[in-house]
Structure formats: C-alpha cells, structure tokens
N, C-alpha and C positions, 0 to 999 in steps of 0.2 A: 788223555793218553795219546802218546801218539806214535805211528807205526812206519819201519824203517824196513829198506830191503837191501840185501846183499846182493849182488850179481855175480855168478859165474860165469867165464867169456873167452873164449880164443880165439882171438886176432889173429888175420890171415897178413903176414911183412909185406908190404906192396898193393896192399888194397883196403886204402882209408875209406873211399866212400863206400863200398859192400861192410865193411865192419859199423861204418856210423850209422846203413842203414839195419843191420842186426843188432845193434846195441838198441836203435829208436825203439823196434818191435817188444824187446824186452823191459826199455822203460815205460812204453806202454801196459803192457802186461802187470806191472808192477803195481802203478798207478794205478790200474781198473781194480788192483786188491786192493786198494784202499793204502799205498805208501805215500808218504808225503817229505820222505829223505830216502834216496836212490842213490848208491855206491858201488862203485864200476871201478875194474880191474887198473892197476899201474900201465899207462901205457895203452890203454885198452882199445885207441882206436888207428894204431900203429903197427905193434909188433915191438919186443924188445931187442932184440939179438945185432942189432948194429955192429958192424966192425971196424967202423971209423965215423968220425965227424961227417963227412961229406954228405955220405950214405945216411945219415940221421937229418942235417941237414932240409933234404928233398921234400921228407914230412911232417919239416917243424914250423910251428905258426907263432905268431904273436901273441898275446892276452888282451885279445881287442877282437871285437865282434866282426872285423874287417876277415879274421880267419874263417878257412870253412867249420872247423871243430866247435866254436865259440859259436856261430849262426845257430849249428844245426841244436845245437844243447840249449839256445835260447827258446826257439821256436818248441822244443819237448818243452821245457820250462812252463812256459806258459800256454801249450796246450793243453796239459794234464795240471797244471797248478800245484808241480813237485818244486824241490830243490835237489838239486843235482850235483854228485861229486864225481868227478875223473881223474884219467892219468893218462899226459899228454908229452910231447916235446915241445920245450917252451926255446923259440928263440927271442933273446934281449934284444929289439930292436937297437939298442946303443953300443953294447958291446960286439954282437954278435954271438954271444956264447950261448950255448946248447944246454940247458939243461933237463932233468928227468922232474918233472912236472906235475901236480895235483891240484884240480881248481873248483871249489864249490861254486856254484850258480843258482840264484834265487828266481821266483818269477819275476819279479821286479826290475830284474836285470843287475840286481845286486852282486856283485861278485867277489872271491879272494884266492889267493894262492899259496904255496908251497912247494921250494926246490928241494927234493930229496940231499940230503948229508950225508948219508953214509950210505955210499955207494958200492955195489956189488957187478963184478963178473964185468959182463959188456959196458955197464957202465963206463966205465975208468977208461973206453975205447972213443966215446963220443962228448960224453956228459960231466961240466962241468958242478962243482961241488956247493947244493947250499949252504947257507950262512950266517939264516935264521930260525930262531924257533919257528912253529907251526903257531899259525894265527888261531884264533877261536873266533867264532861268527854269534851273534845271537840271535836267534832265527826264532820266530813263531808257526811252532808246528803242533797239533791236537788242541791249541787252544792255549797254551802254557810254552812261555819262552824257556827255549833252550839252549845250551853253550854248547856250540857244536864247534869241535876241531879238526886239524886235518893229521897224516900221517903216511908217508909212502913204504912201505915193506920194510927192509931193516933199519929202518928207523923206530919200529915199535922197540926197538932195545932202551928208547927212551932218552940219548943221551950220545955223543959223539967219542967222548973219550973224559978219562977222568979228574978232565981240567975243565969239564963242559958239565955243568948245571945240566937237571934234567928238564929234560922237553915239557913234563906237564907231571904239575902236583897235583895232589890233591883238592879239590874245589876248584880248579882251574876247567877244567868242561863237564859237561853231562856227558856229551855223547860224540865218541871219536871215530874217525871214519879212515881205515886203514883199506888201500887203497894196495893191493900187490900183486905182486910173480913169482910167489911162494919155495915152491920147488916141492920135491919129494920131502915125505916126514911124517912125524906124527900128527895128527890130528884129535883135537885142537894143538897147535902150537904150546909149546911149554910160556914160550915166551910170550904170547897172547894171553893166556891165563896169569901171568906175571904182572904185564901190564895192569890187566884190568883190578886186579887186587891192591897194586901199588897208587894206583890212582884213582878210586873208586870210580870210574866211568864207565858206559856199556863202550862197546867196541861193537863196529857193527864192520866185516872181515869180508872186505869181496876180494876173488882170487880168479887167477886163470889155472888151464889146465894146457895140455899137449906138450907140443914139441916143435923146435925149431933151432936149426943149426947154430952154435953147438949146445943150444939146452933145453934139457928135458924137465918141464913143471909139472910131470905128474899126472896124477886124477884130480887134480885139483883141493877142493876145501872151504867152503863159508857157511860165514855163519855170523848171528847176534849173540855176544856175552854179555848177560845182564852183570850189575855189579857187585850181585851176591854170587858171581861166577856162576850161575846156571847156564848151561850152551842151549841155543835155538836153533836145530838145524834139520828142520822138517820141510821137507821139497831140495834138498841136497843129490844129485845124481851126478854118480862118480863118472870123469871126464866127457861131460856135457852142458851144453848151456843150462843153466838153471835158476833159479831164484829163491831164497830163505828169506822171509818175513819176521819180522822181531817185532814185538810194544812195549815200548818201555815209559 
C-alpha cells in the first residue's frame, strides 16, 4: 500500500526562497508520516497573479537542476526518500516562452513534466499554452509499481476542447496528481469527482488558499479521492497550511 499526501499552501508573489523554504518544512512533515508521493499547489513556489510576461518571467526557471526550484526539490527527494510533484514557471530554454508548469521528481533524480492547456484568468497574461497530454510516470511506491500522472487545475475537465481526445482513460494511471489554484466553490469539486469516476484513478487534490491581486482562492480544499469516490480529507484546515494523507 502506499501512502500519498496533498499539500495545502500560500505562496507569498515575490518571495520564491521563503516559500521553497515553507514548502521544504511541510515536505518534511509529510514524509516523517510516512508519504512517499507529495503534491504541491500549481505555482506553489511562485505565486500566480502575473500580469505580464516580464513579471513572470523574473521567477521562471528551466527544468534542469541548474534552477534553484529543481536543486532544492532534489535535495527533499532524496533526503526524505519521497517523490515529489509541483507547480512552477517553466521557461523553454529555446523558445523562451513561459509556461504554467507541473513537474514530478523522483529520488533518483528521475524527472517529468507537464504544460498546463487550458488556461485560466492570469494565465492568458504570461503563459503560453500546452500541447500535450500529461505523461504517466511508473514509480515504485509501498512496494507495488504505480502509474502515476500529472494534471494542473482546469485541466481536470480532462480534455481541451471537443476535437481533443481526453487526457486519460481508463487504465491509463492509478494515481493522478492534480496540482491547483482552485478558487472559491464547492467542496469536493463536482468536477474532481467526475474525473475520478470517468477514469477510475485516485486523484490526490492539493490546492492553495488566500488571496492576491486580483484573485481570491478562497479557504482552500484537499484531499485524496479513492476510485470508489470515497474523499480523504482528515487534517484539512480551512485557509491554512495543512496536509491530507490518503493509502491507496
């Protein structure tokens, strides 16, 4: 069996190393409960609310250990002997383009990514648009290999538009790791519960909370949905750091 954590998290816009070293303290914390797949907010060690490239820009790194985001999630990795997923600003070394970013990291130094596609709000102000499905990883965690994939916030609708195949069938992962900046709403998301029905996989749901000009994400929200839809969301504390454990 093996055991997954959701992180709850608000990024302060302007202060990547205080956030990376608040994020470390909660992967820790995770890991000493026994997680061995840790999922961190879209964006999580950033802020989202960009109002232009430039300004995004300042905080965007490569996918190359040469970045500070990439070191400092190497060194959790393989202190604690987790696998680790986030949400970052990825700039393309080639292109130069900016986009909204999700990247699992193994201890091995194993790594992969994912450009958000369907883009929302500030978005559409800095961040250019993915253009791939979400990769699946297979990763040995409790002992028993799992197909873990990725997913940045509205992209759990599964799918781009109605000329776009959806993101992940059935048997395509065990365990999907949604990665968002949710906003106000119900809880669990309809559409969280949608997914994990349509696709039989858990979903394990980390989310920020607060606020920042001009948007308002609420009290936040996470949690693990097994794939008979039971929600897991015990250690949940509304608009605060916090952590949700799942075994699935």
């Amino acid at each position: 069996m093996a055991r997954v954590a959701a992180i709850q998290f608000a990024p302060v816009m302007g202060a990547k190393e205080e956030n990376l070293r608040r994020l470390a303290l909660m992967v820790k914390e995770a890991a000493q409960k026994g997680a061995q797949l840790i999922v961190m907010p879209e964006l999580a060690a950033t802020g989202y609310s960009y109002m232009n490239a430039d300004a995004a820009r300042l905080d965007a790194e490569p996918l190359s250990f040469e970045g500070l985001t990439m070191r400092v999630m190497r060194k959790l990795c393989q202190a604690f002997n987790v696998h680790l997923v986030w949400g970052m600003i990825e700039e393309d070394p080639g292109s130069k383009l900016l986009y909204n970013a999700q990247v699992l990291l193994s201890p091995d130094e194993f790594f992969t990514s994912y450009r958000k596609i369907n883009r929302w709000g500030n978005d559409f102000l800095w961040a250019a648009a993915g253009i791939s499905n979400p990769p699946v990883a297979r990763l040995n965690l409790g002992g028993e290999e799992k197909k873990v994939g990725l997913l940045i916030c509205r992209d759990v609708r599964d799918k781009k538009d109605d000329k776009w195949s959806d993101f992940y069938e059935k048997g395509d992962a065990d365990i999907v790791c949604l990665s968002a900046n949710w906003g106000d709403g119900g809880f669990p998301a309809v559409t969280w519960m949608d997914f994990v029905e349509d696709n039989g996989a858990v979903l394990v749901v980390s989310n920020r909370y607060g606020k920042e000009i001009p948007n308002d994400f609420g009290e936040g929200g996470i949690c693990v949905i097994a794939k008979d839809g039971t929600v897991e969301c015990g250690g949940l504390l509304w608009d605060r750091d916090c952590i949700v454990l799942g075994d699935v």
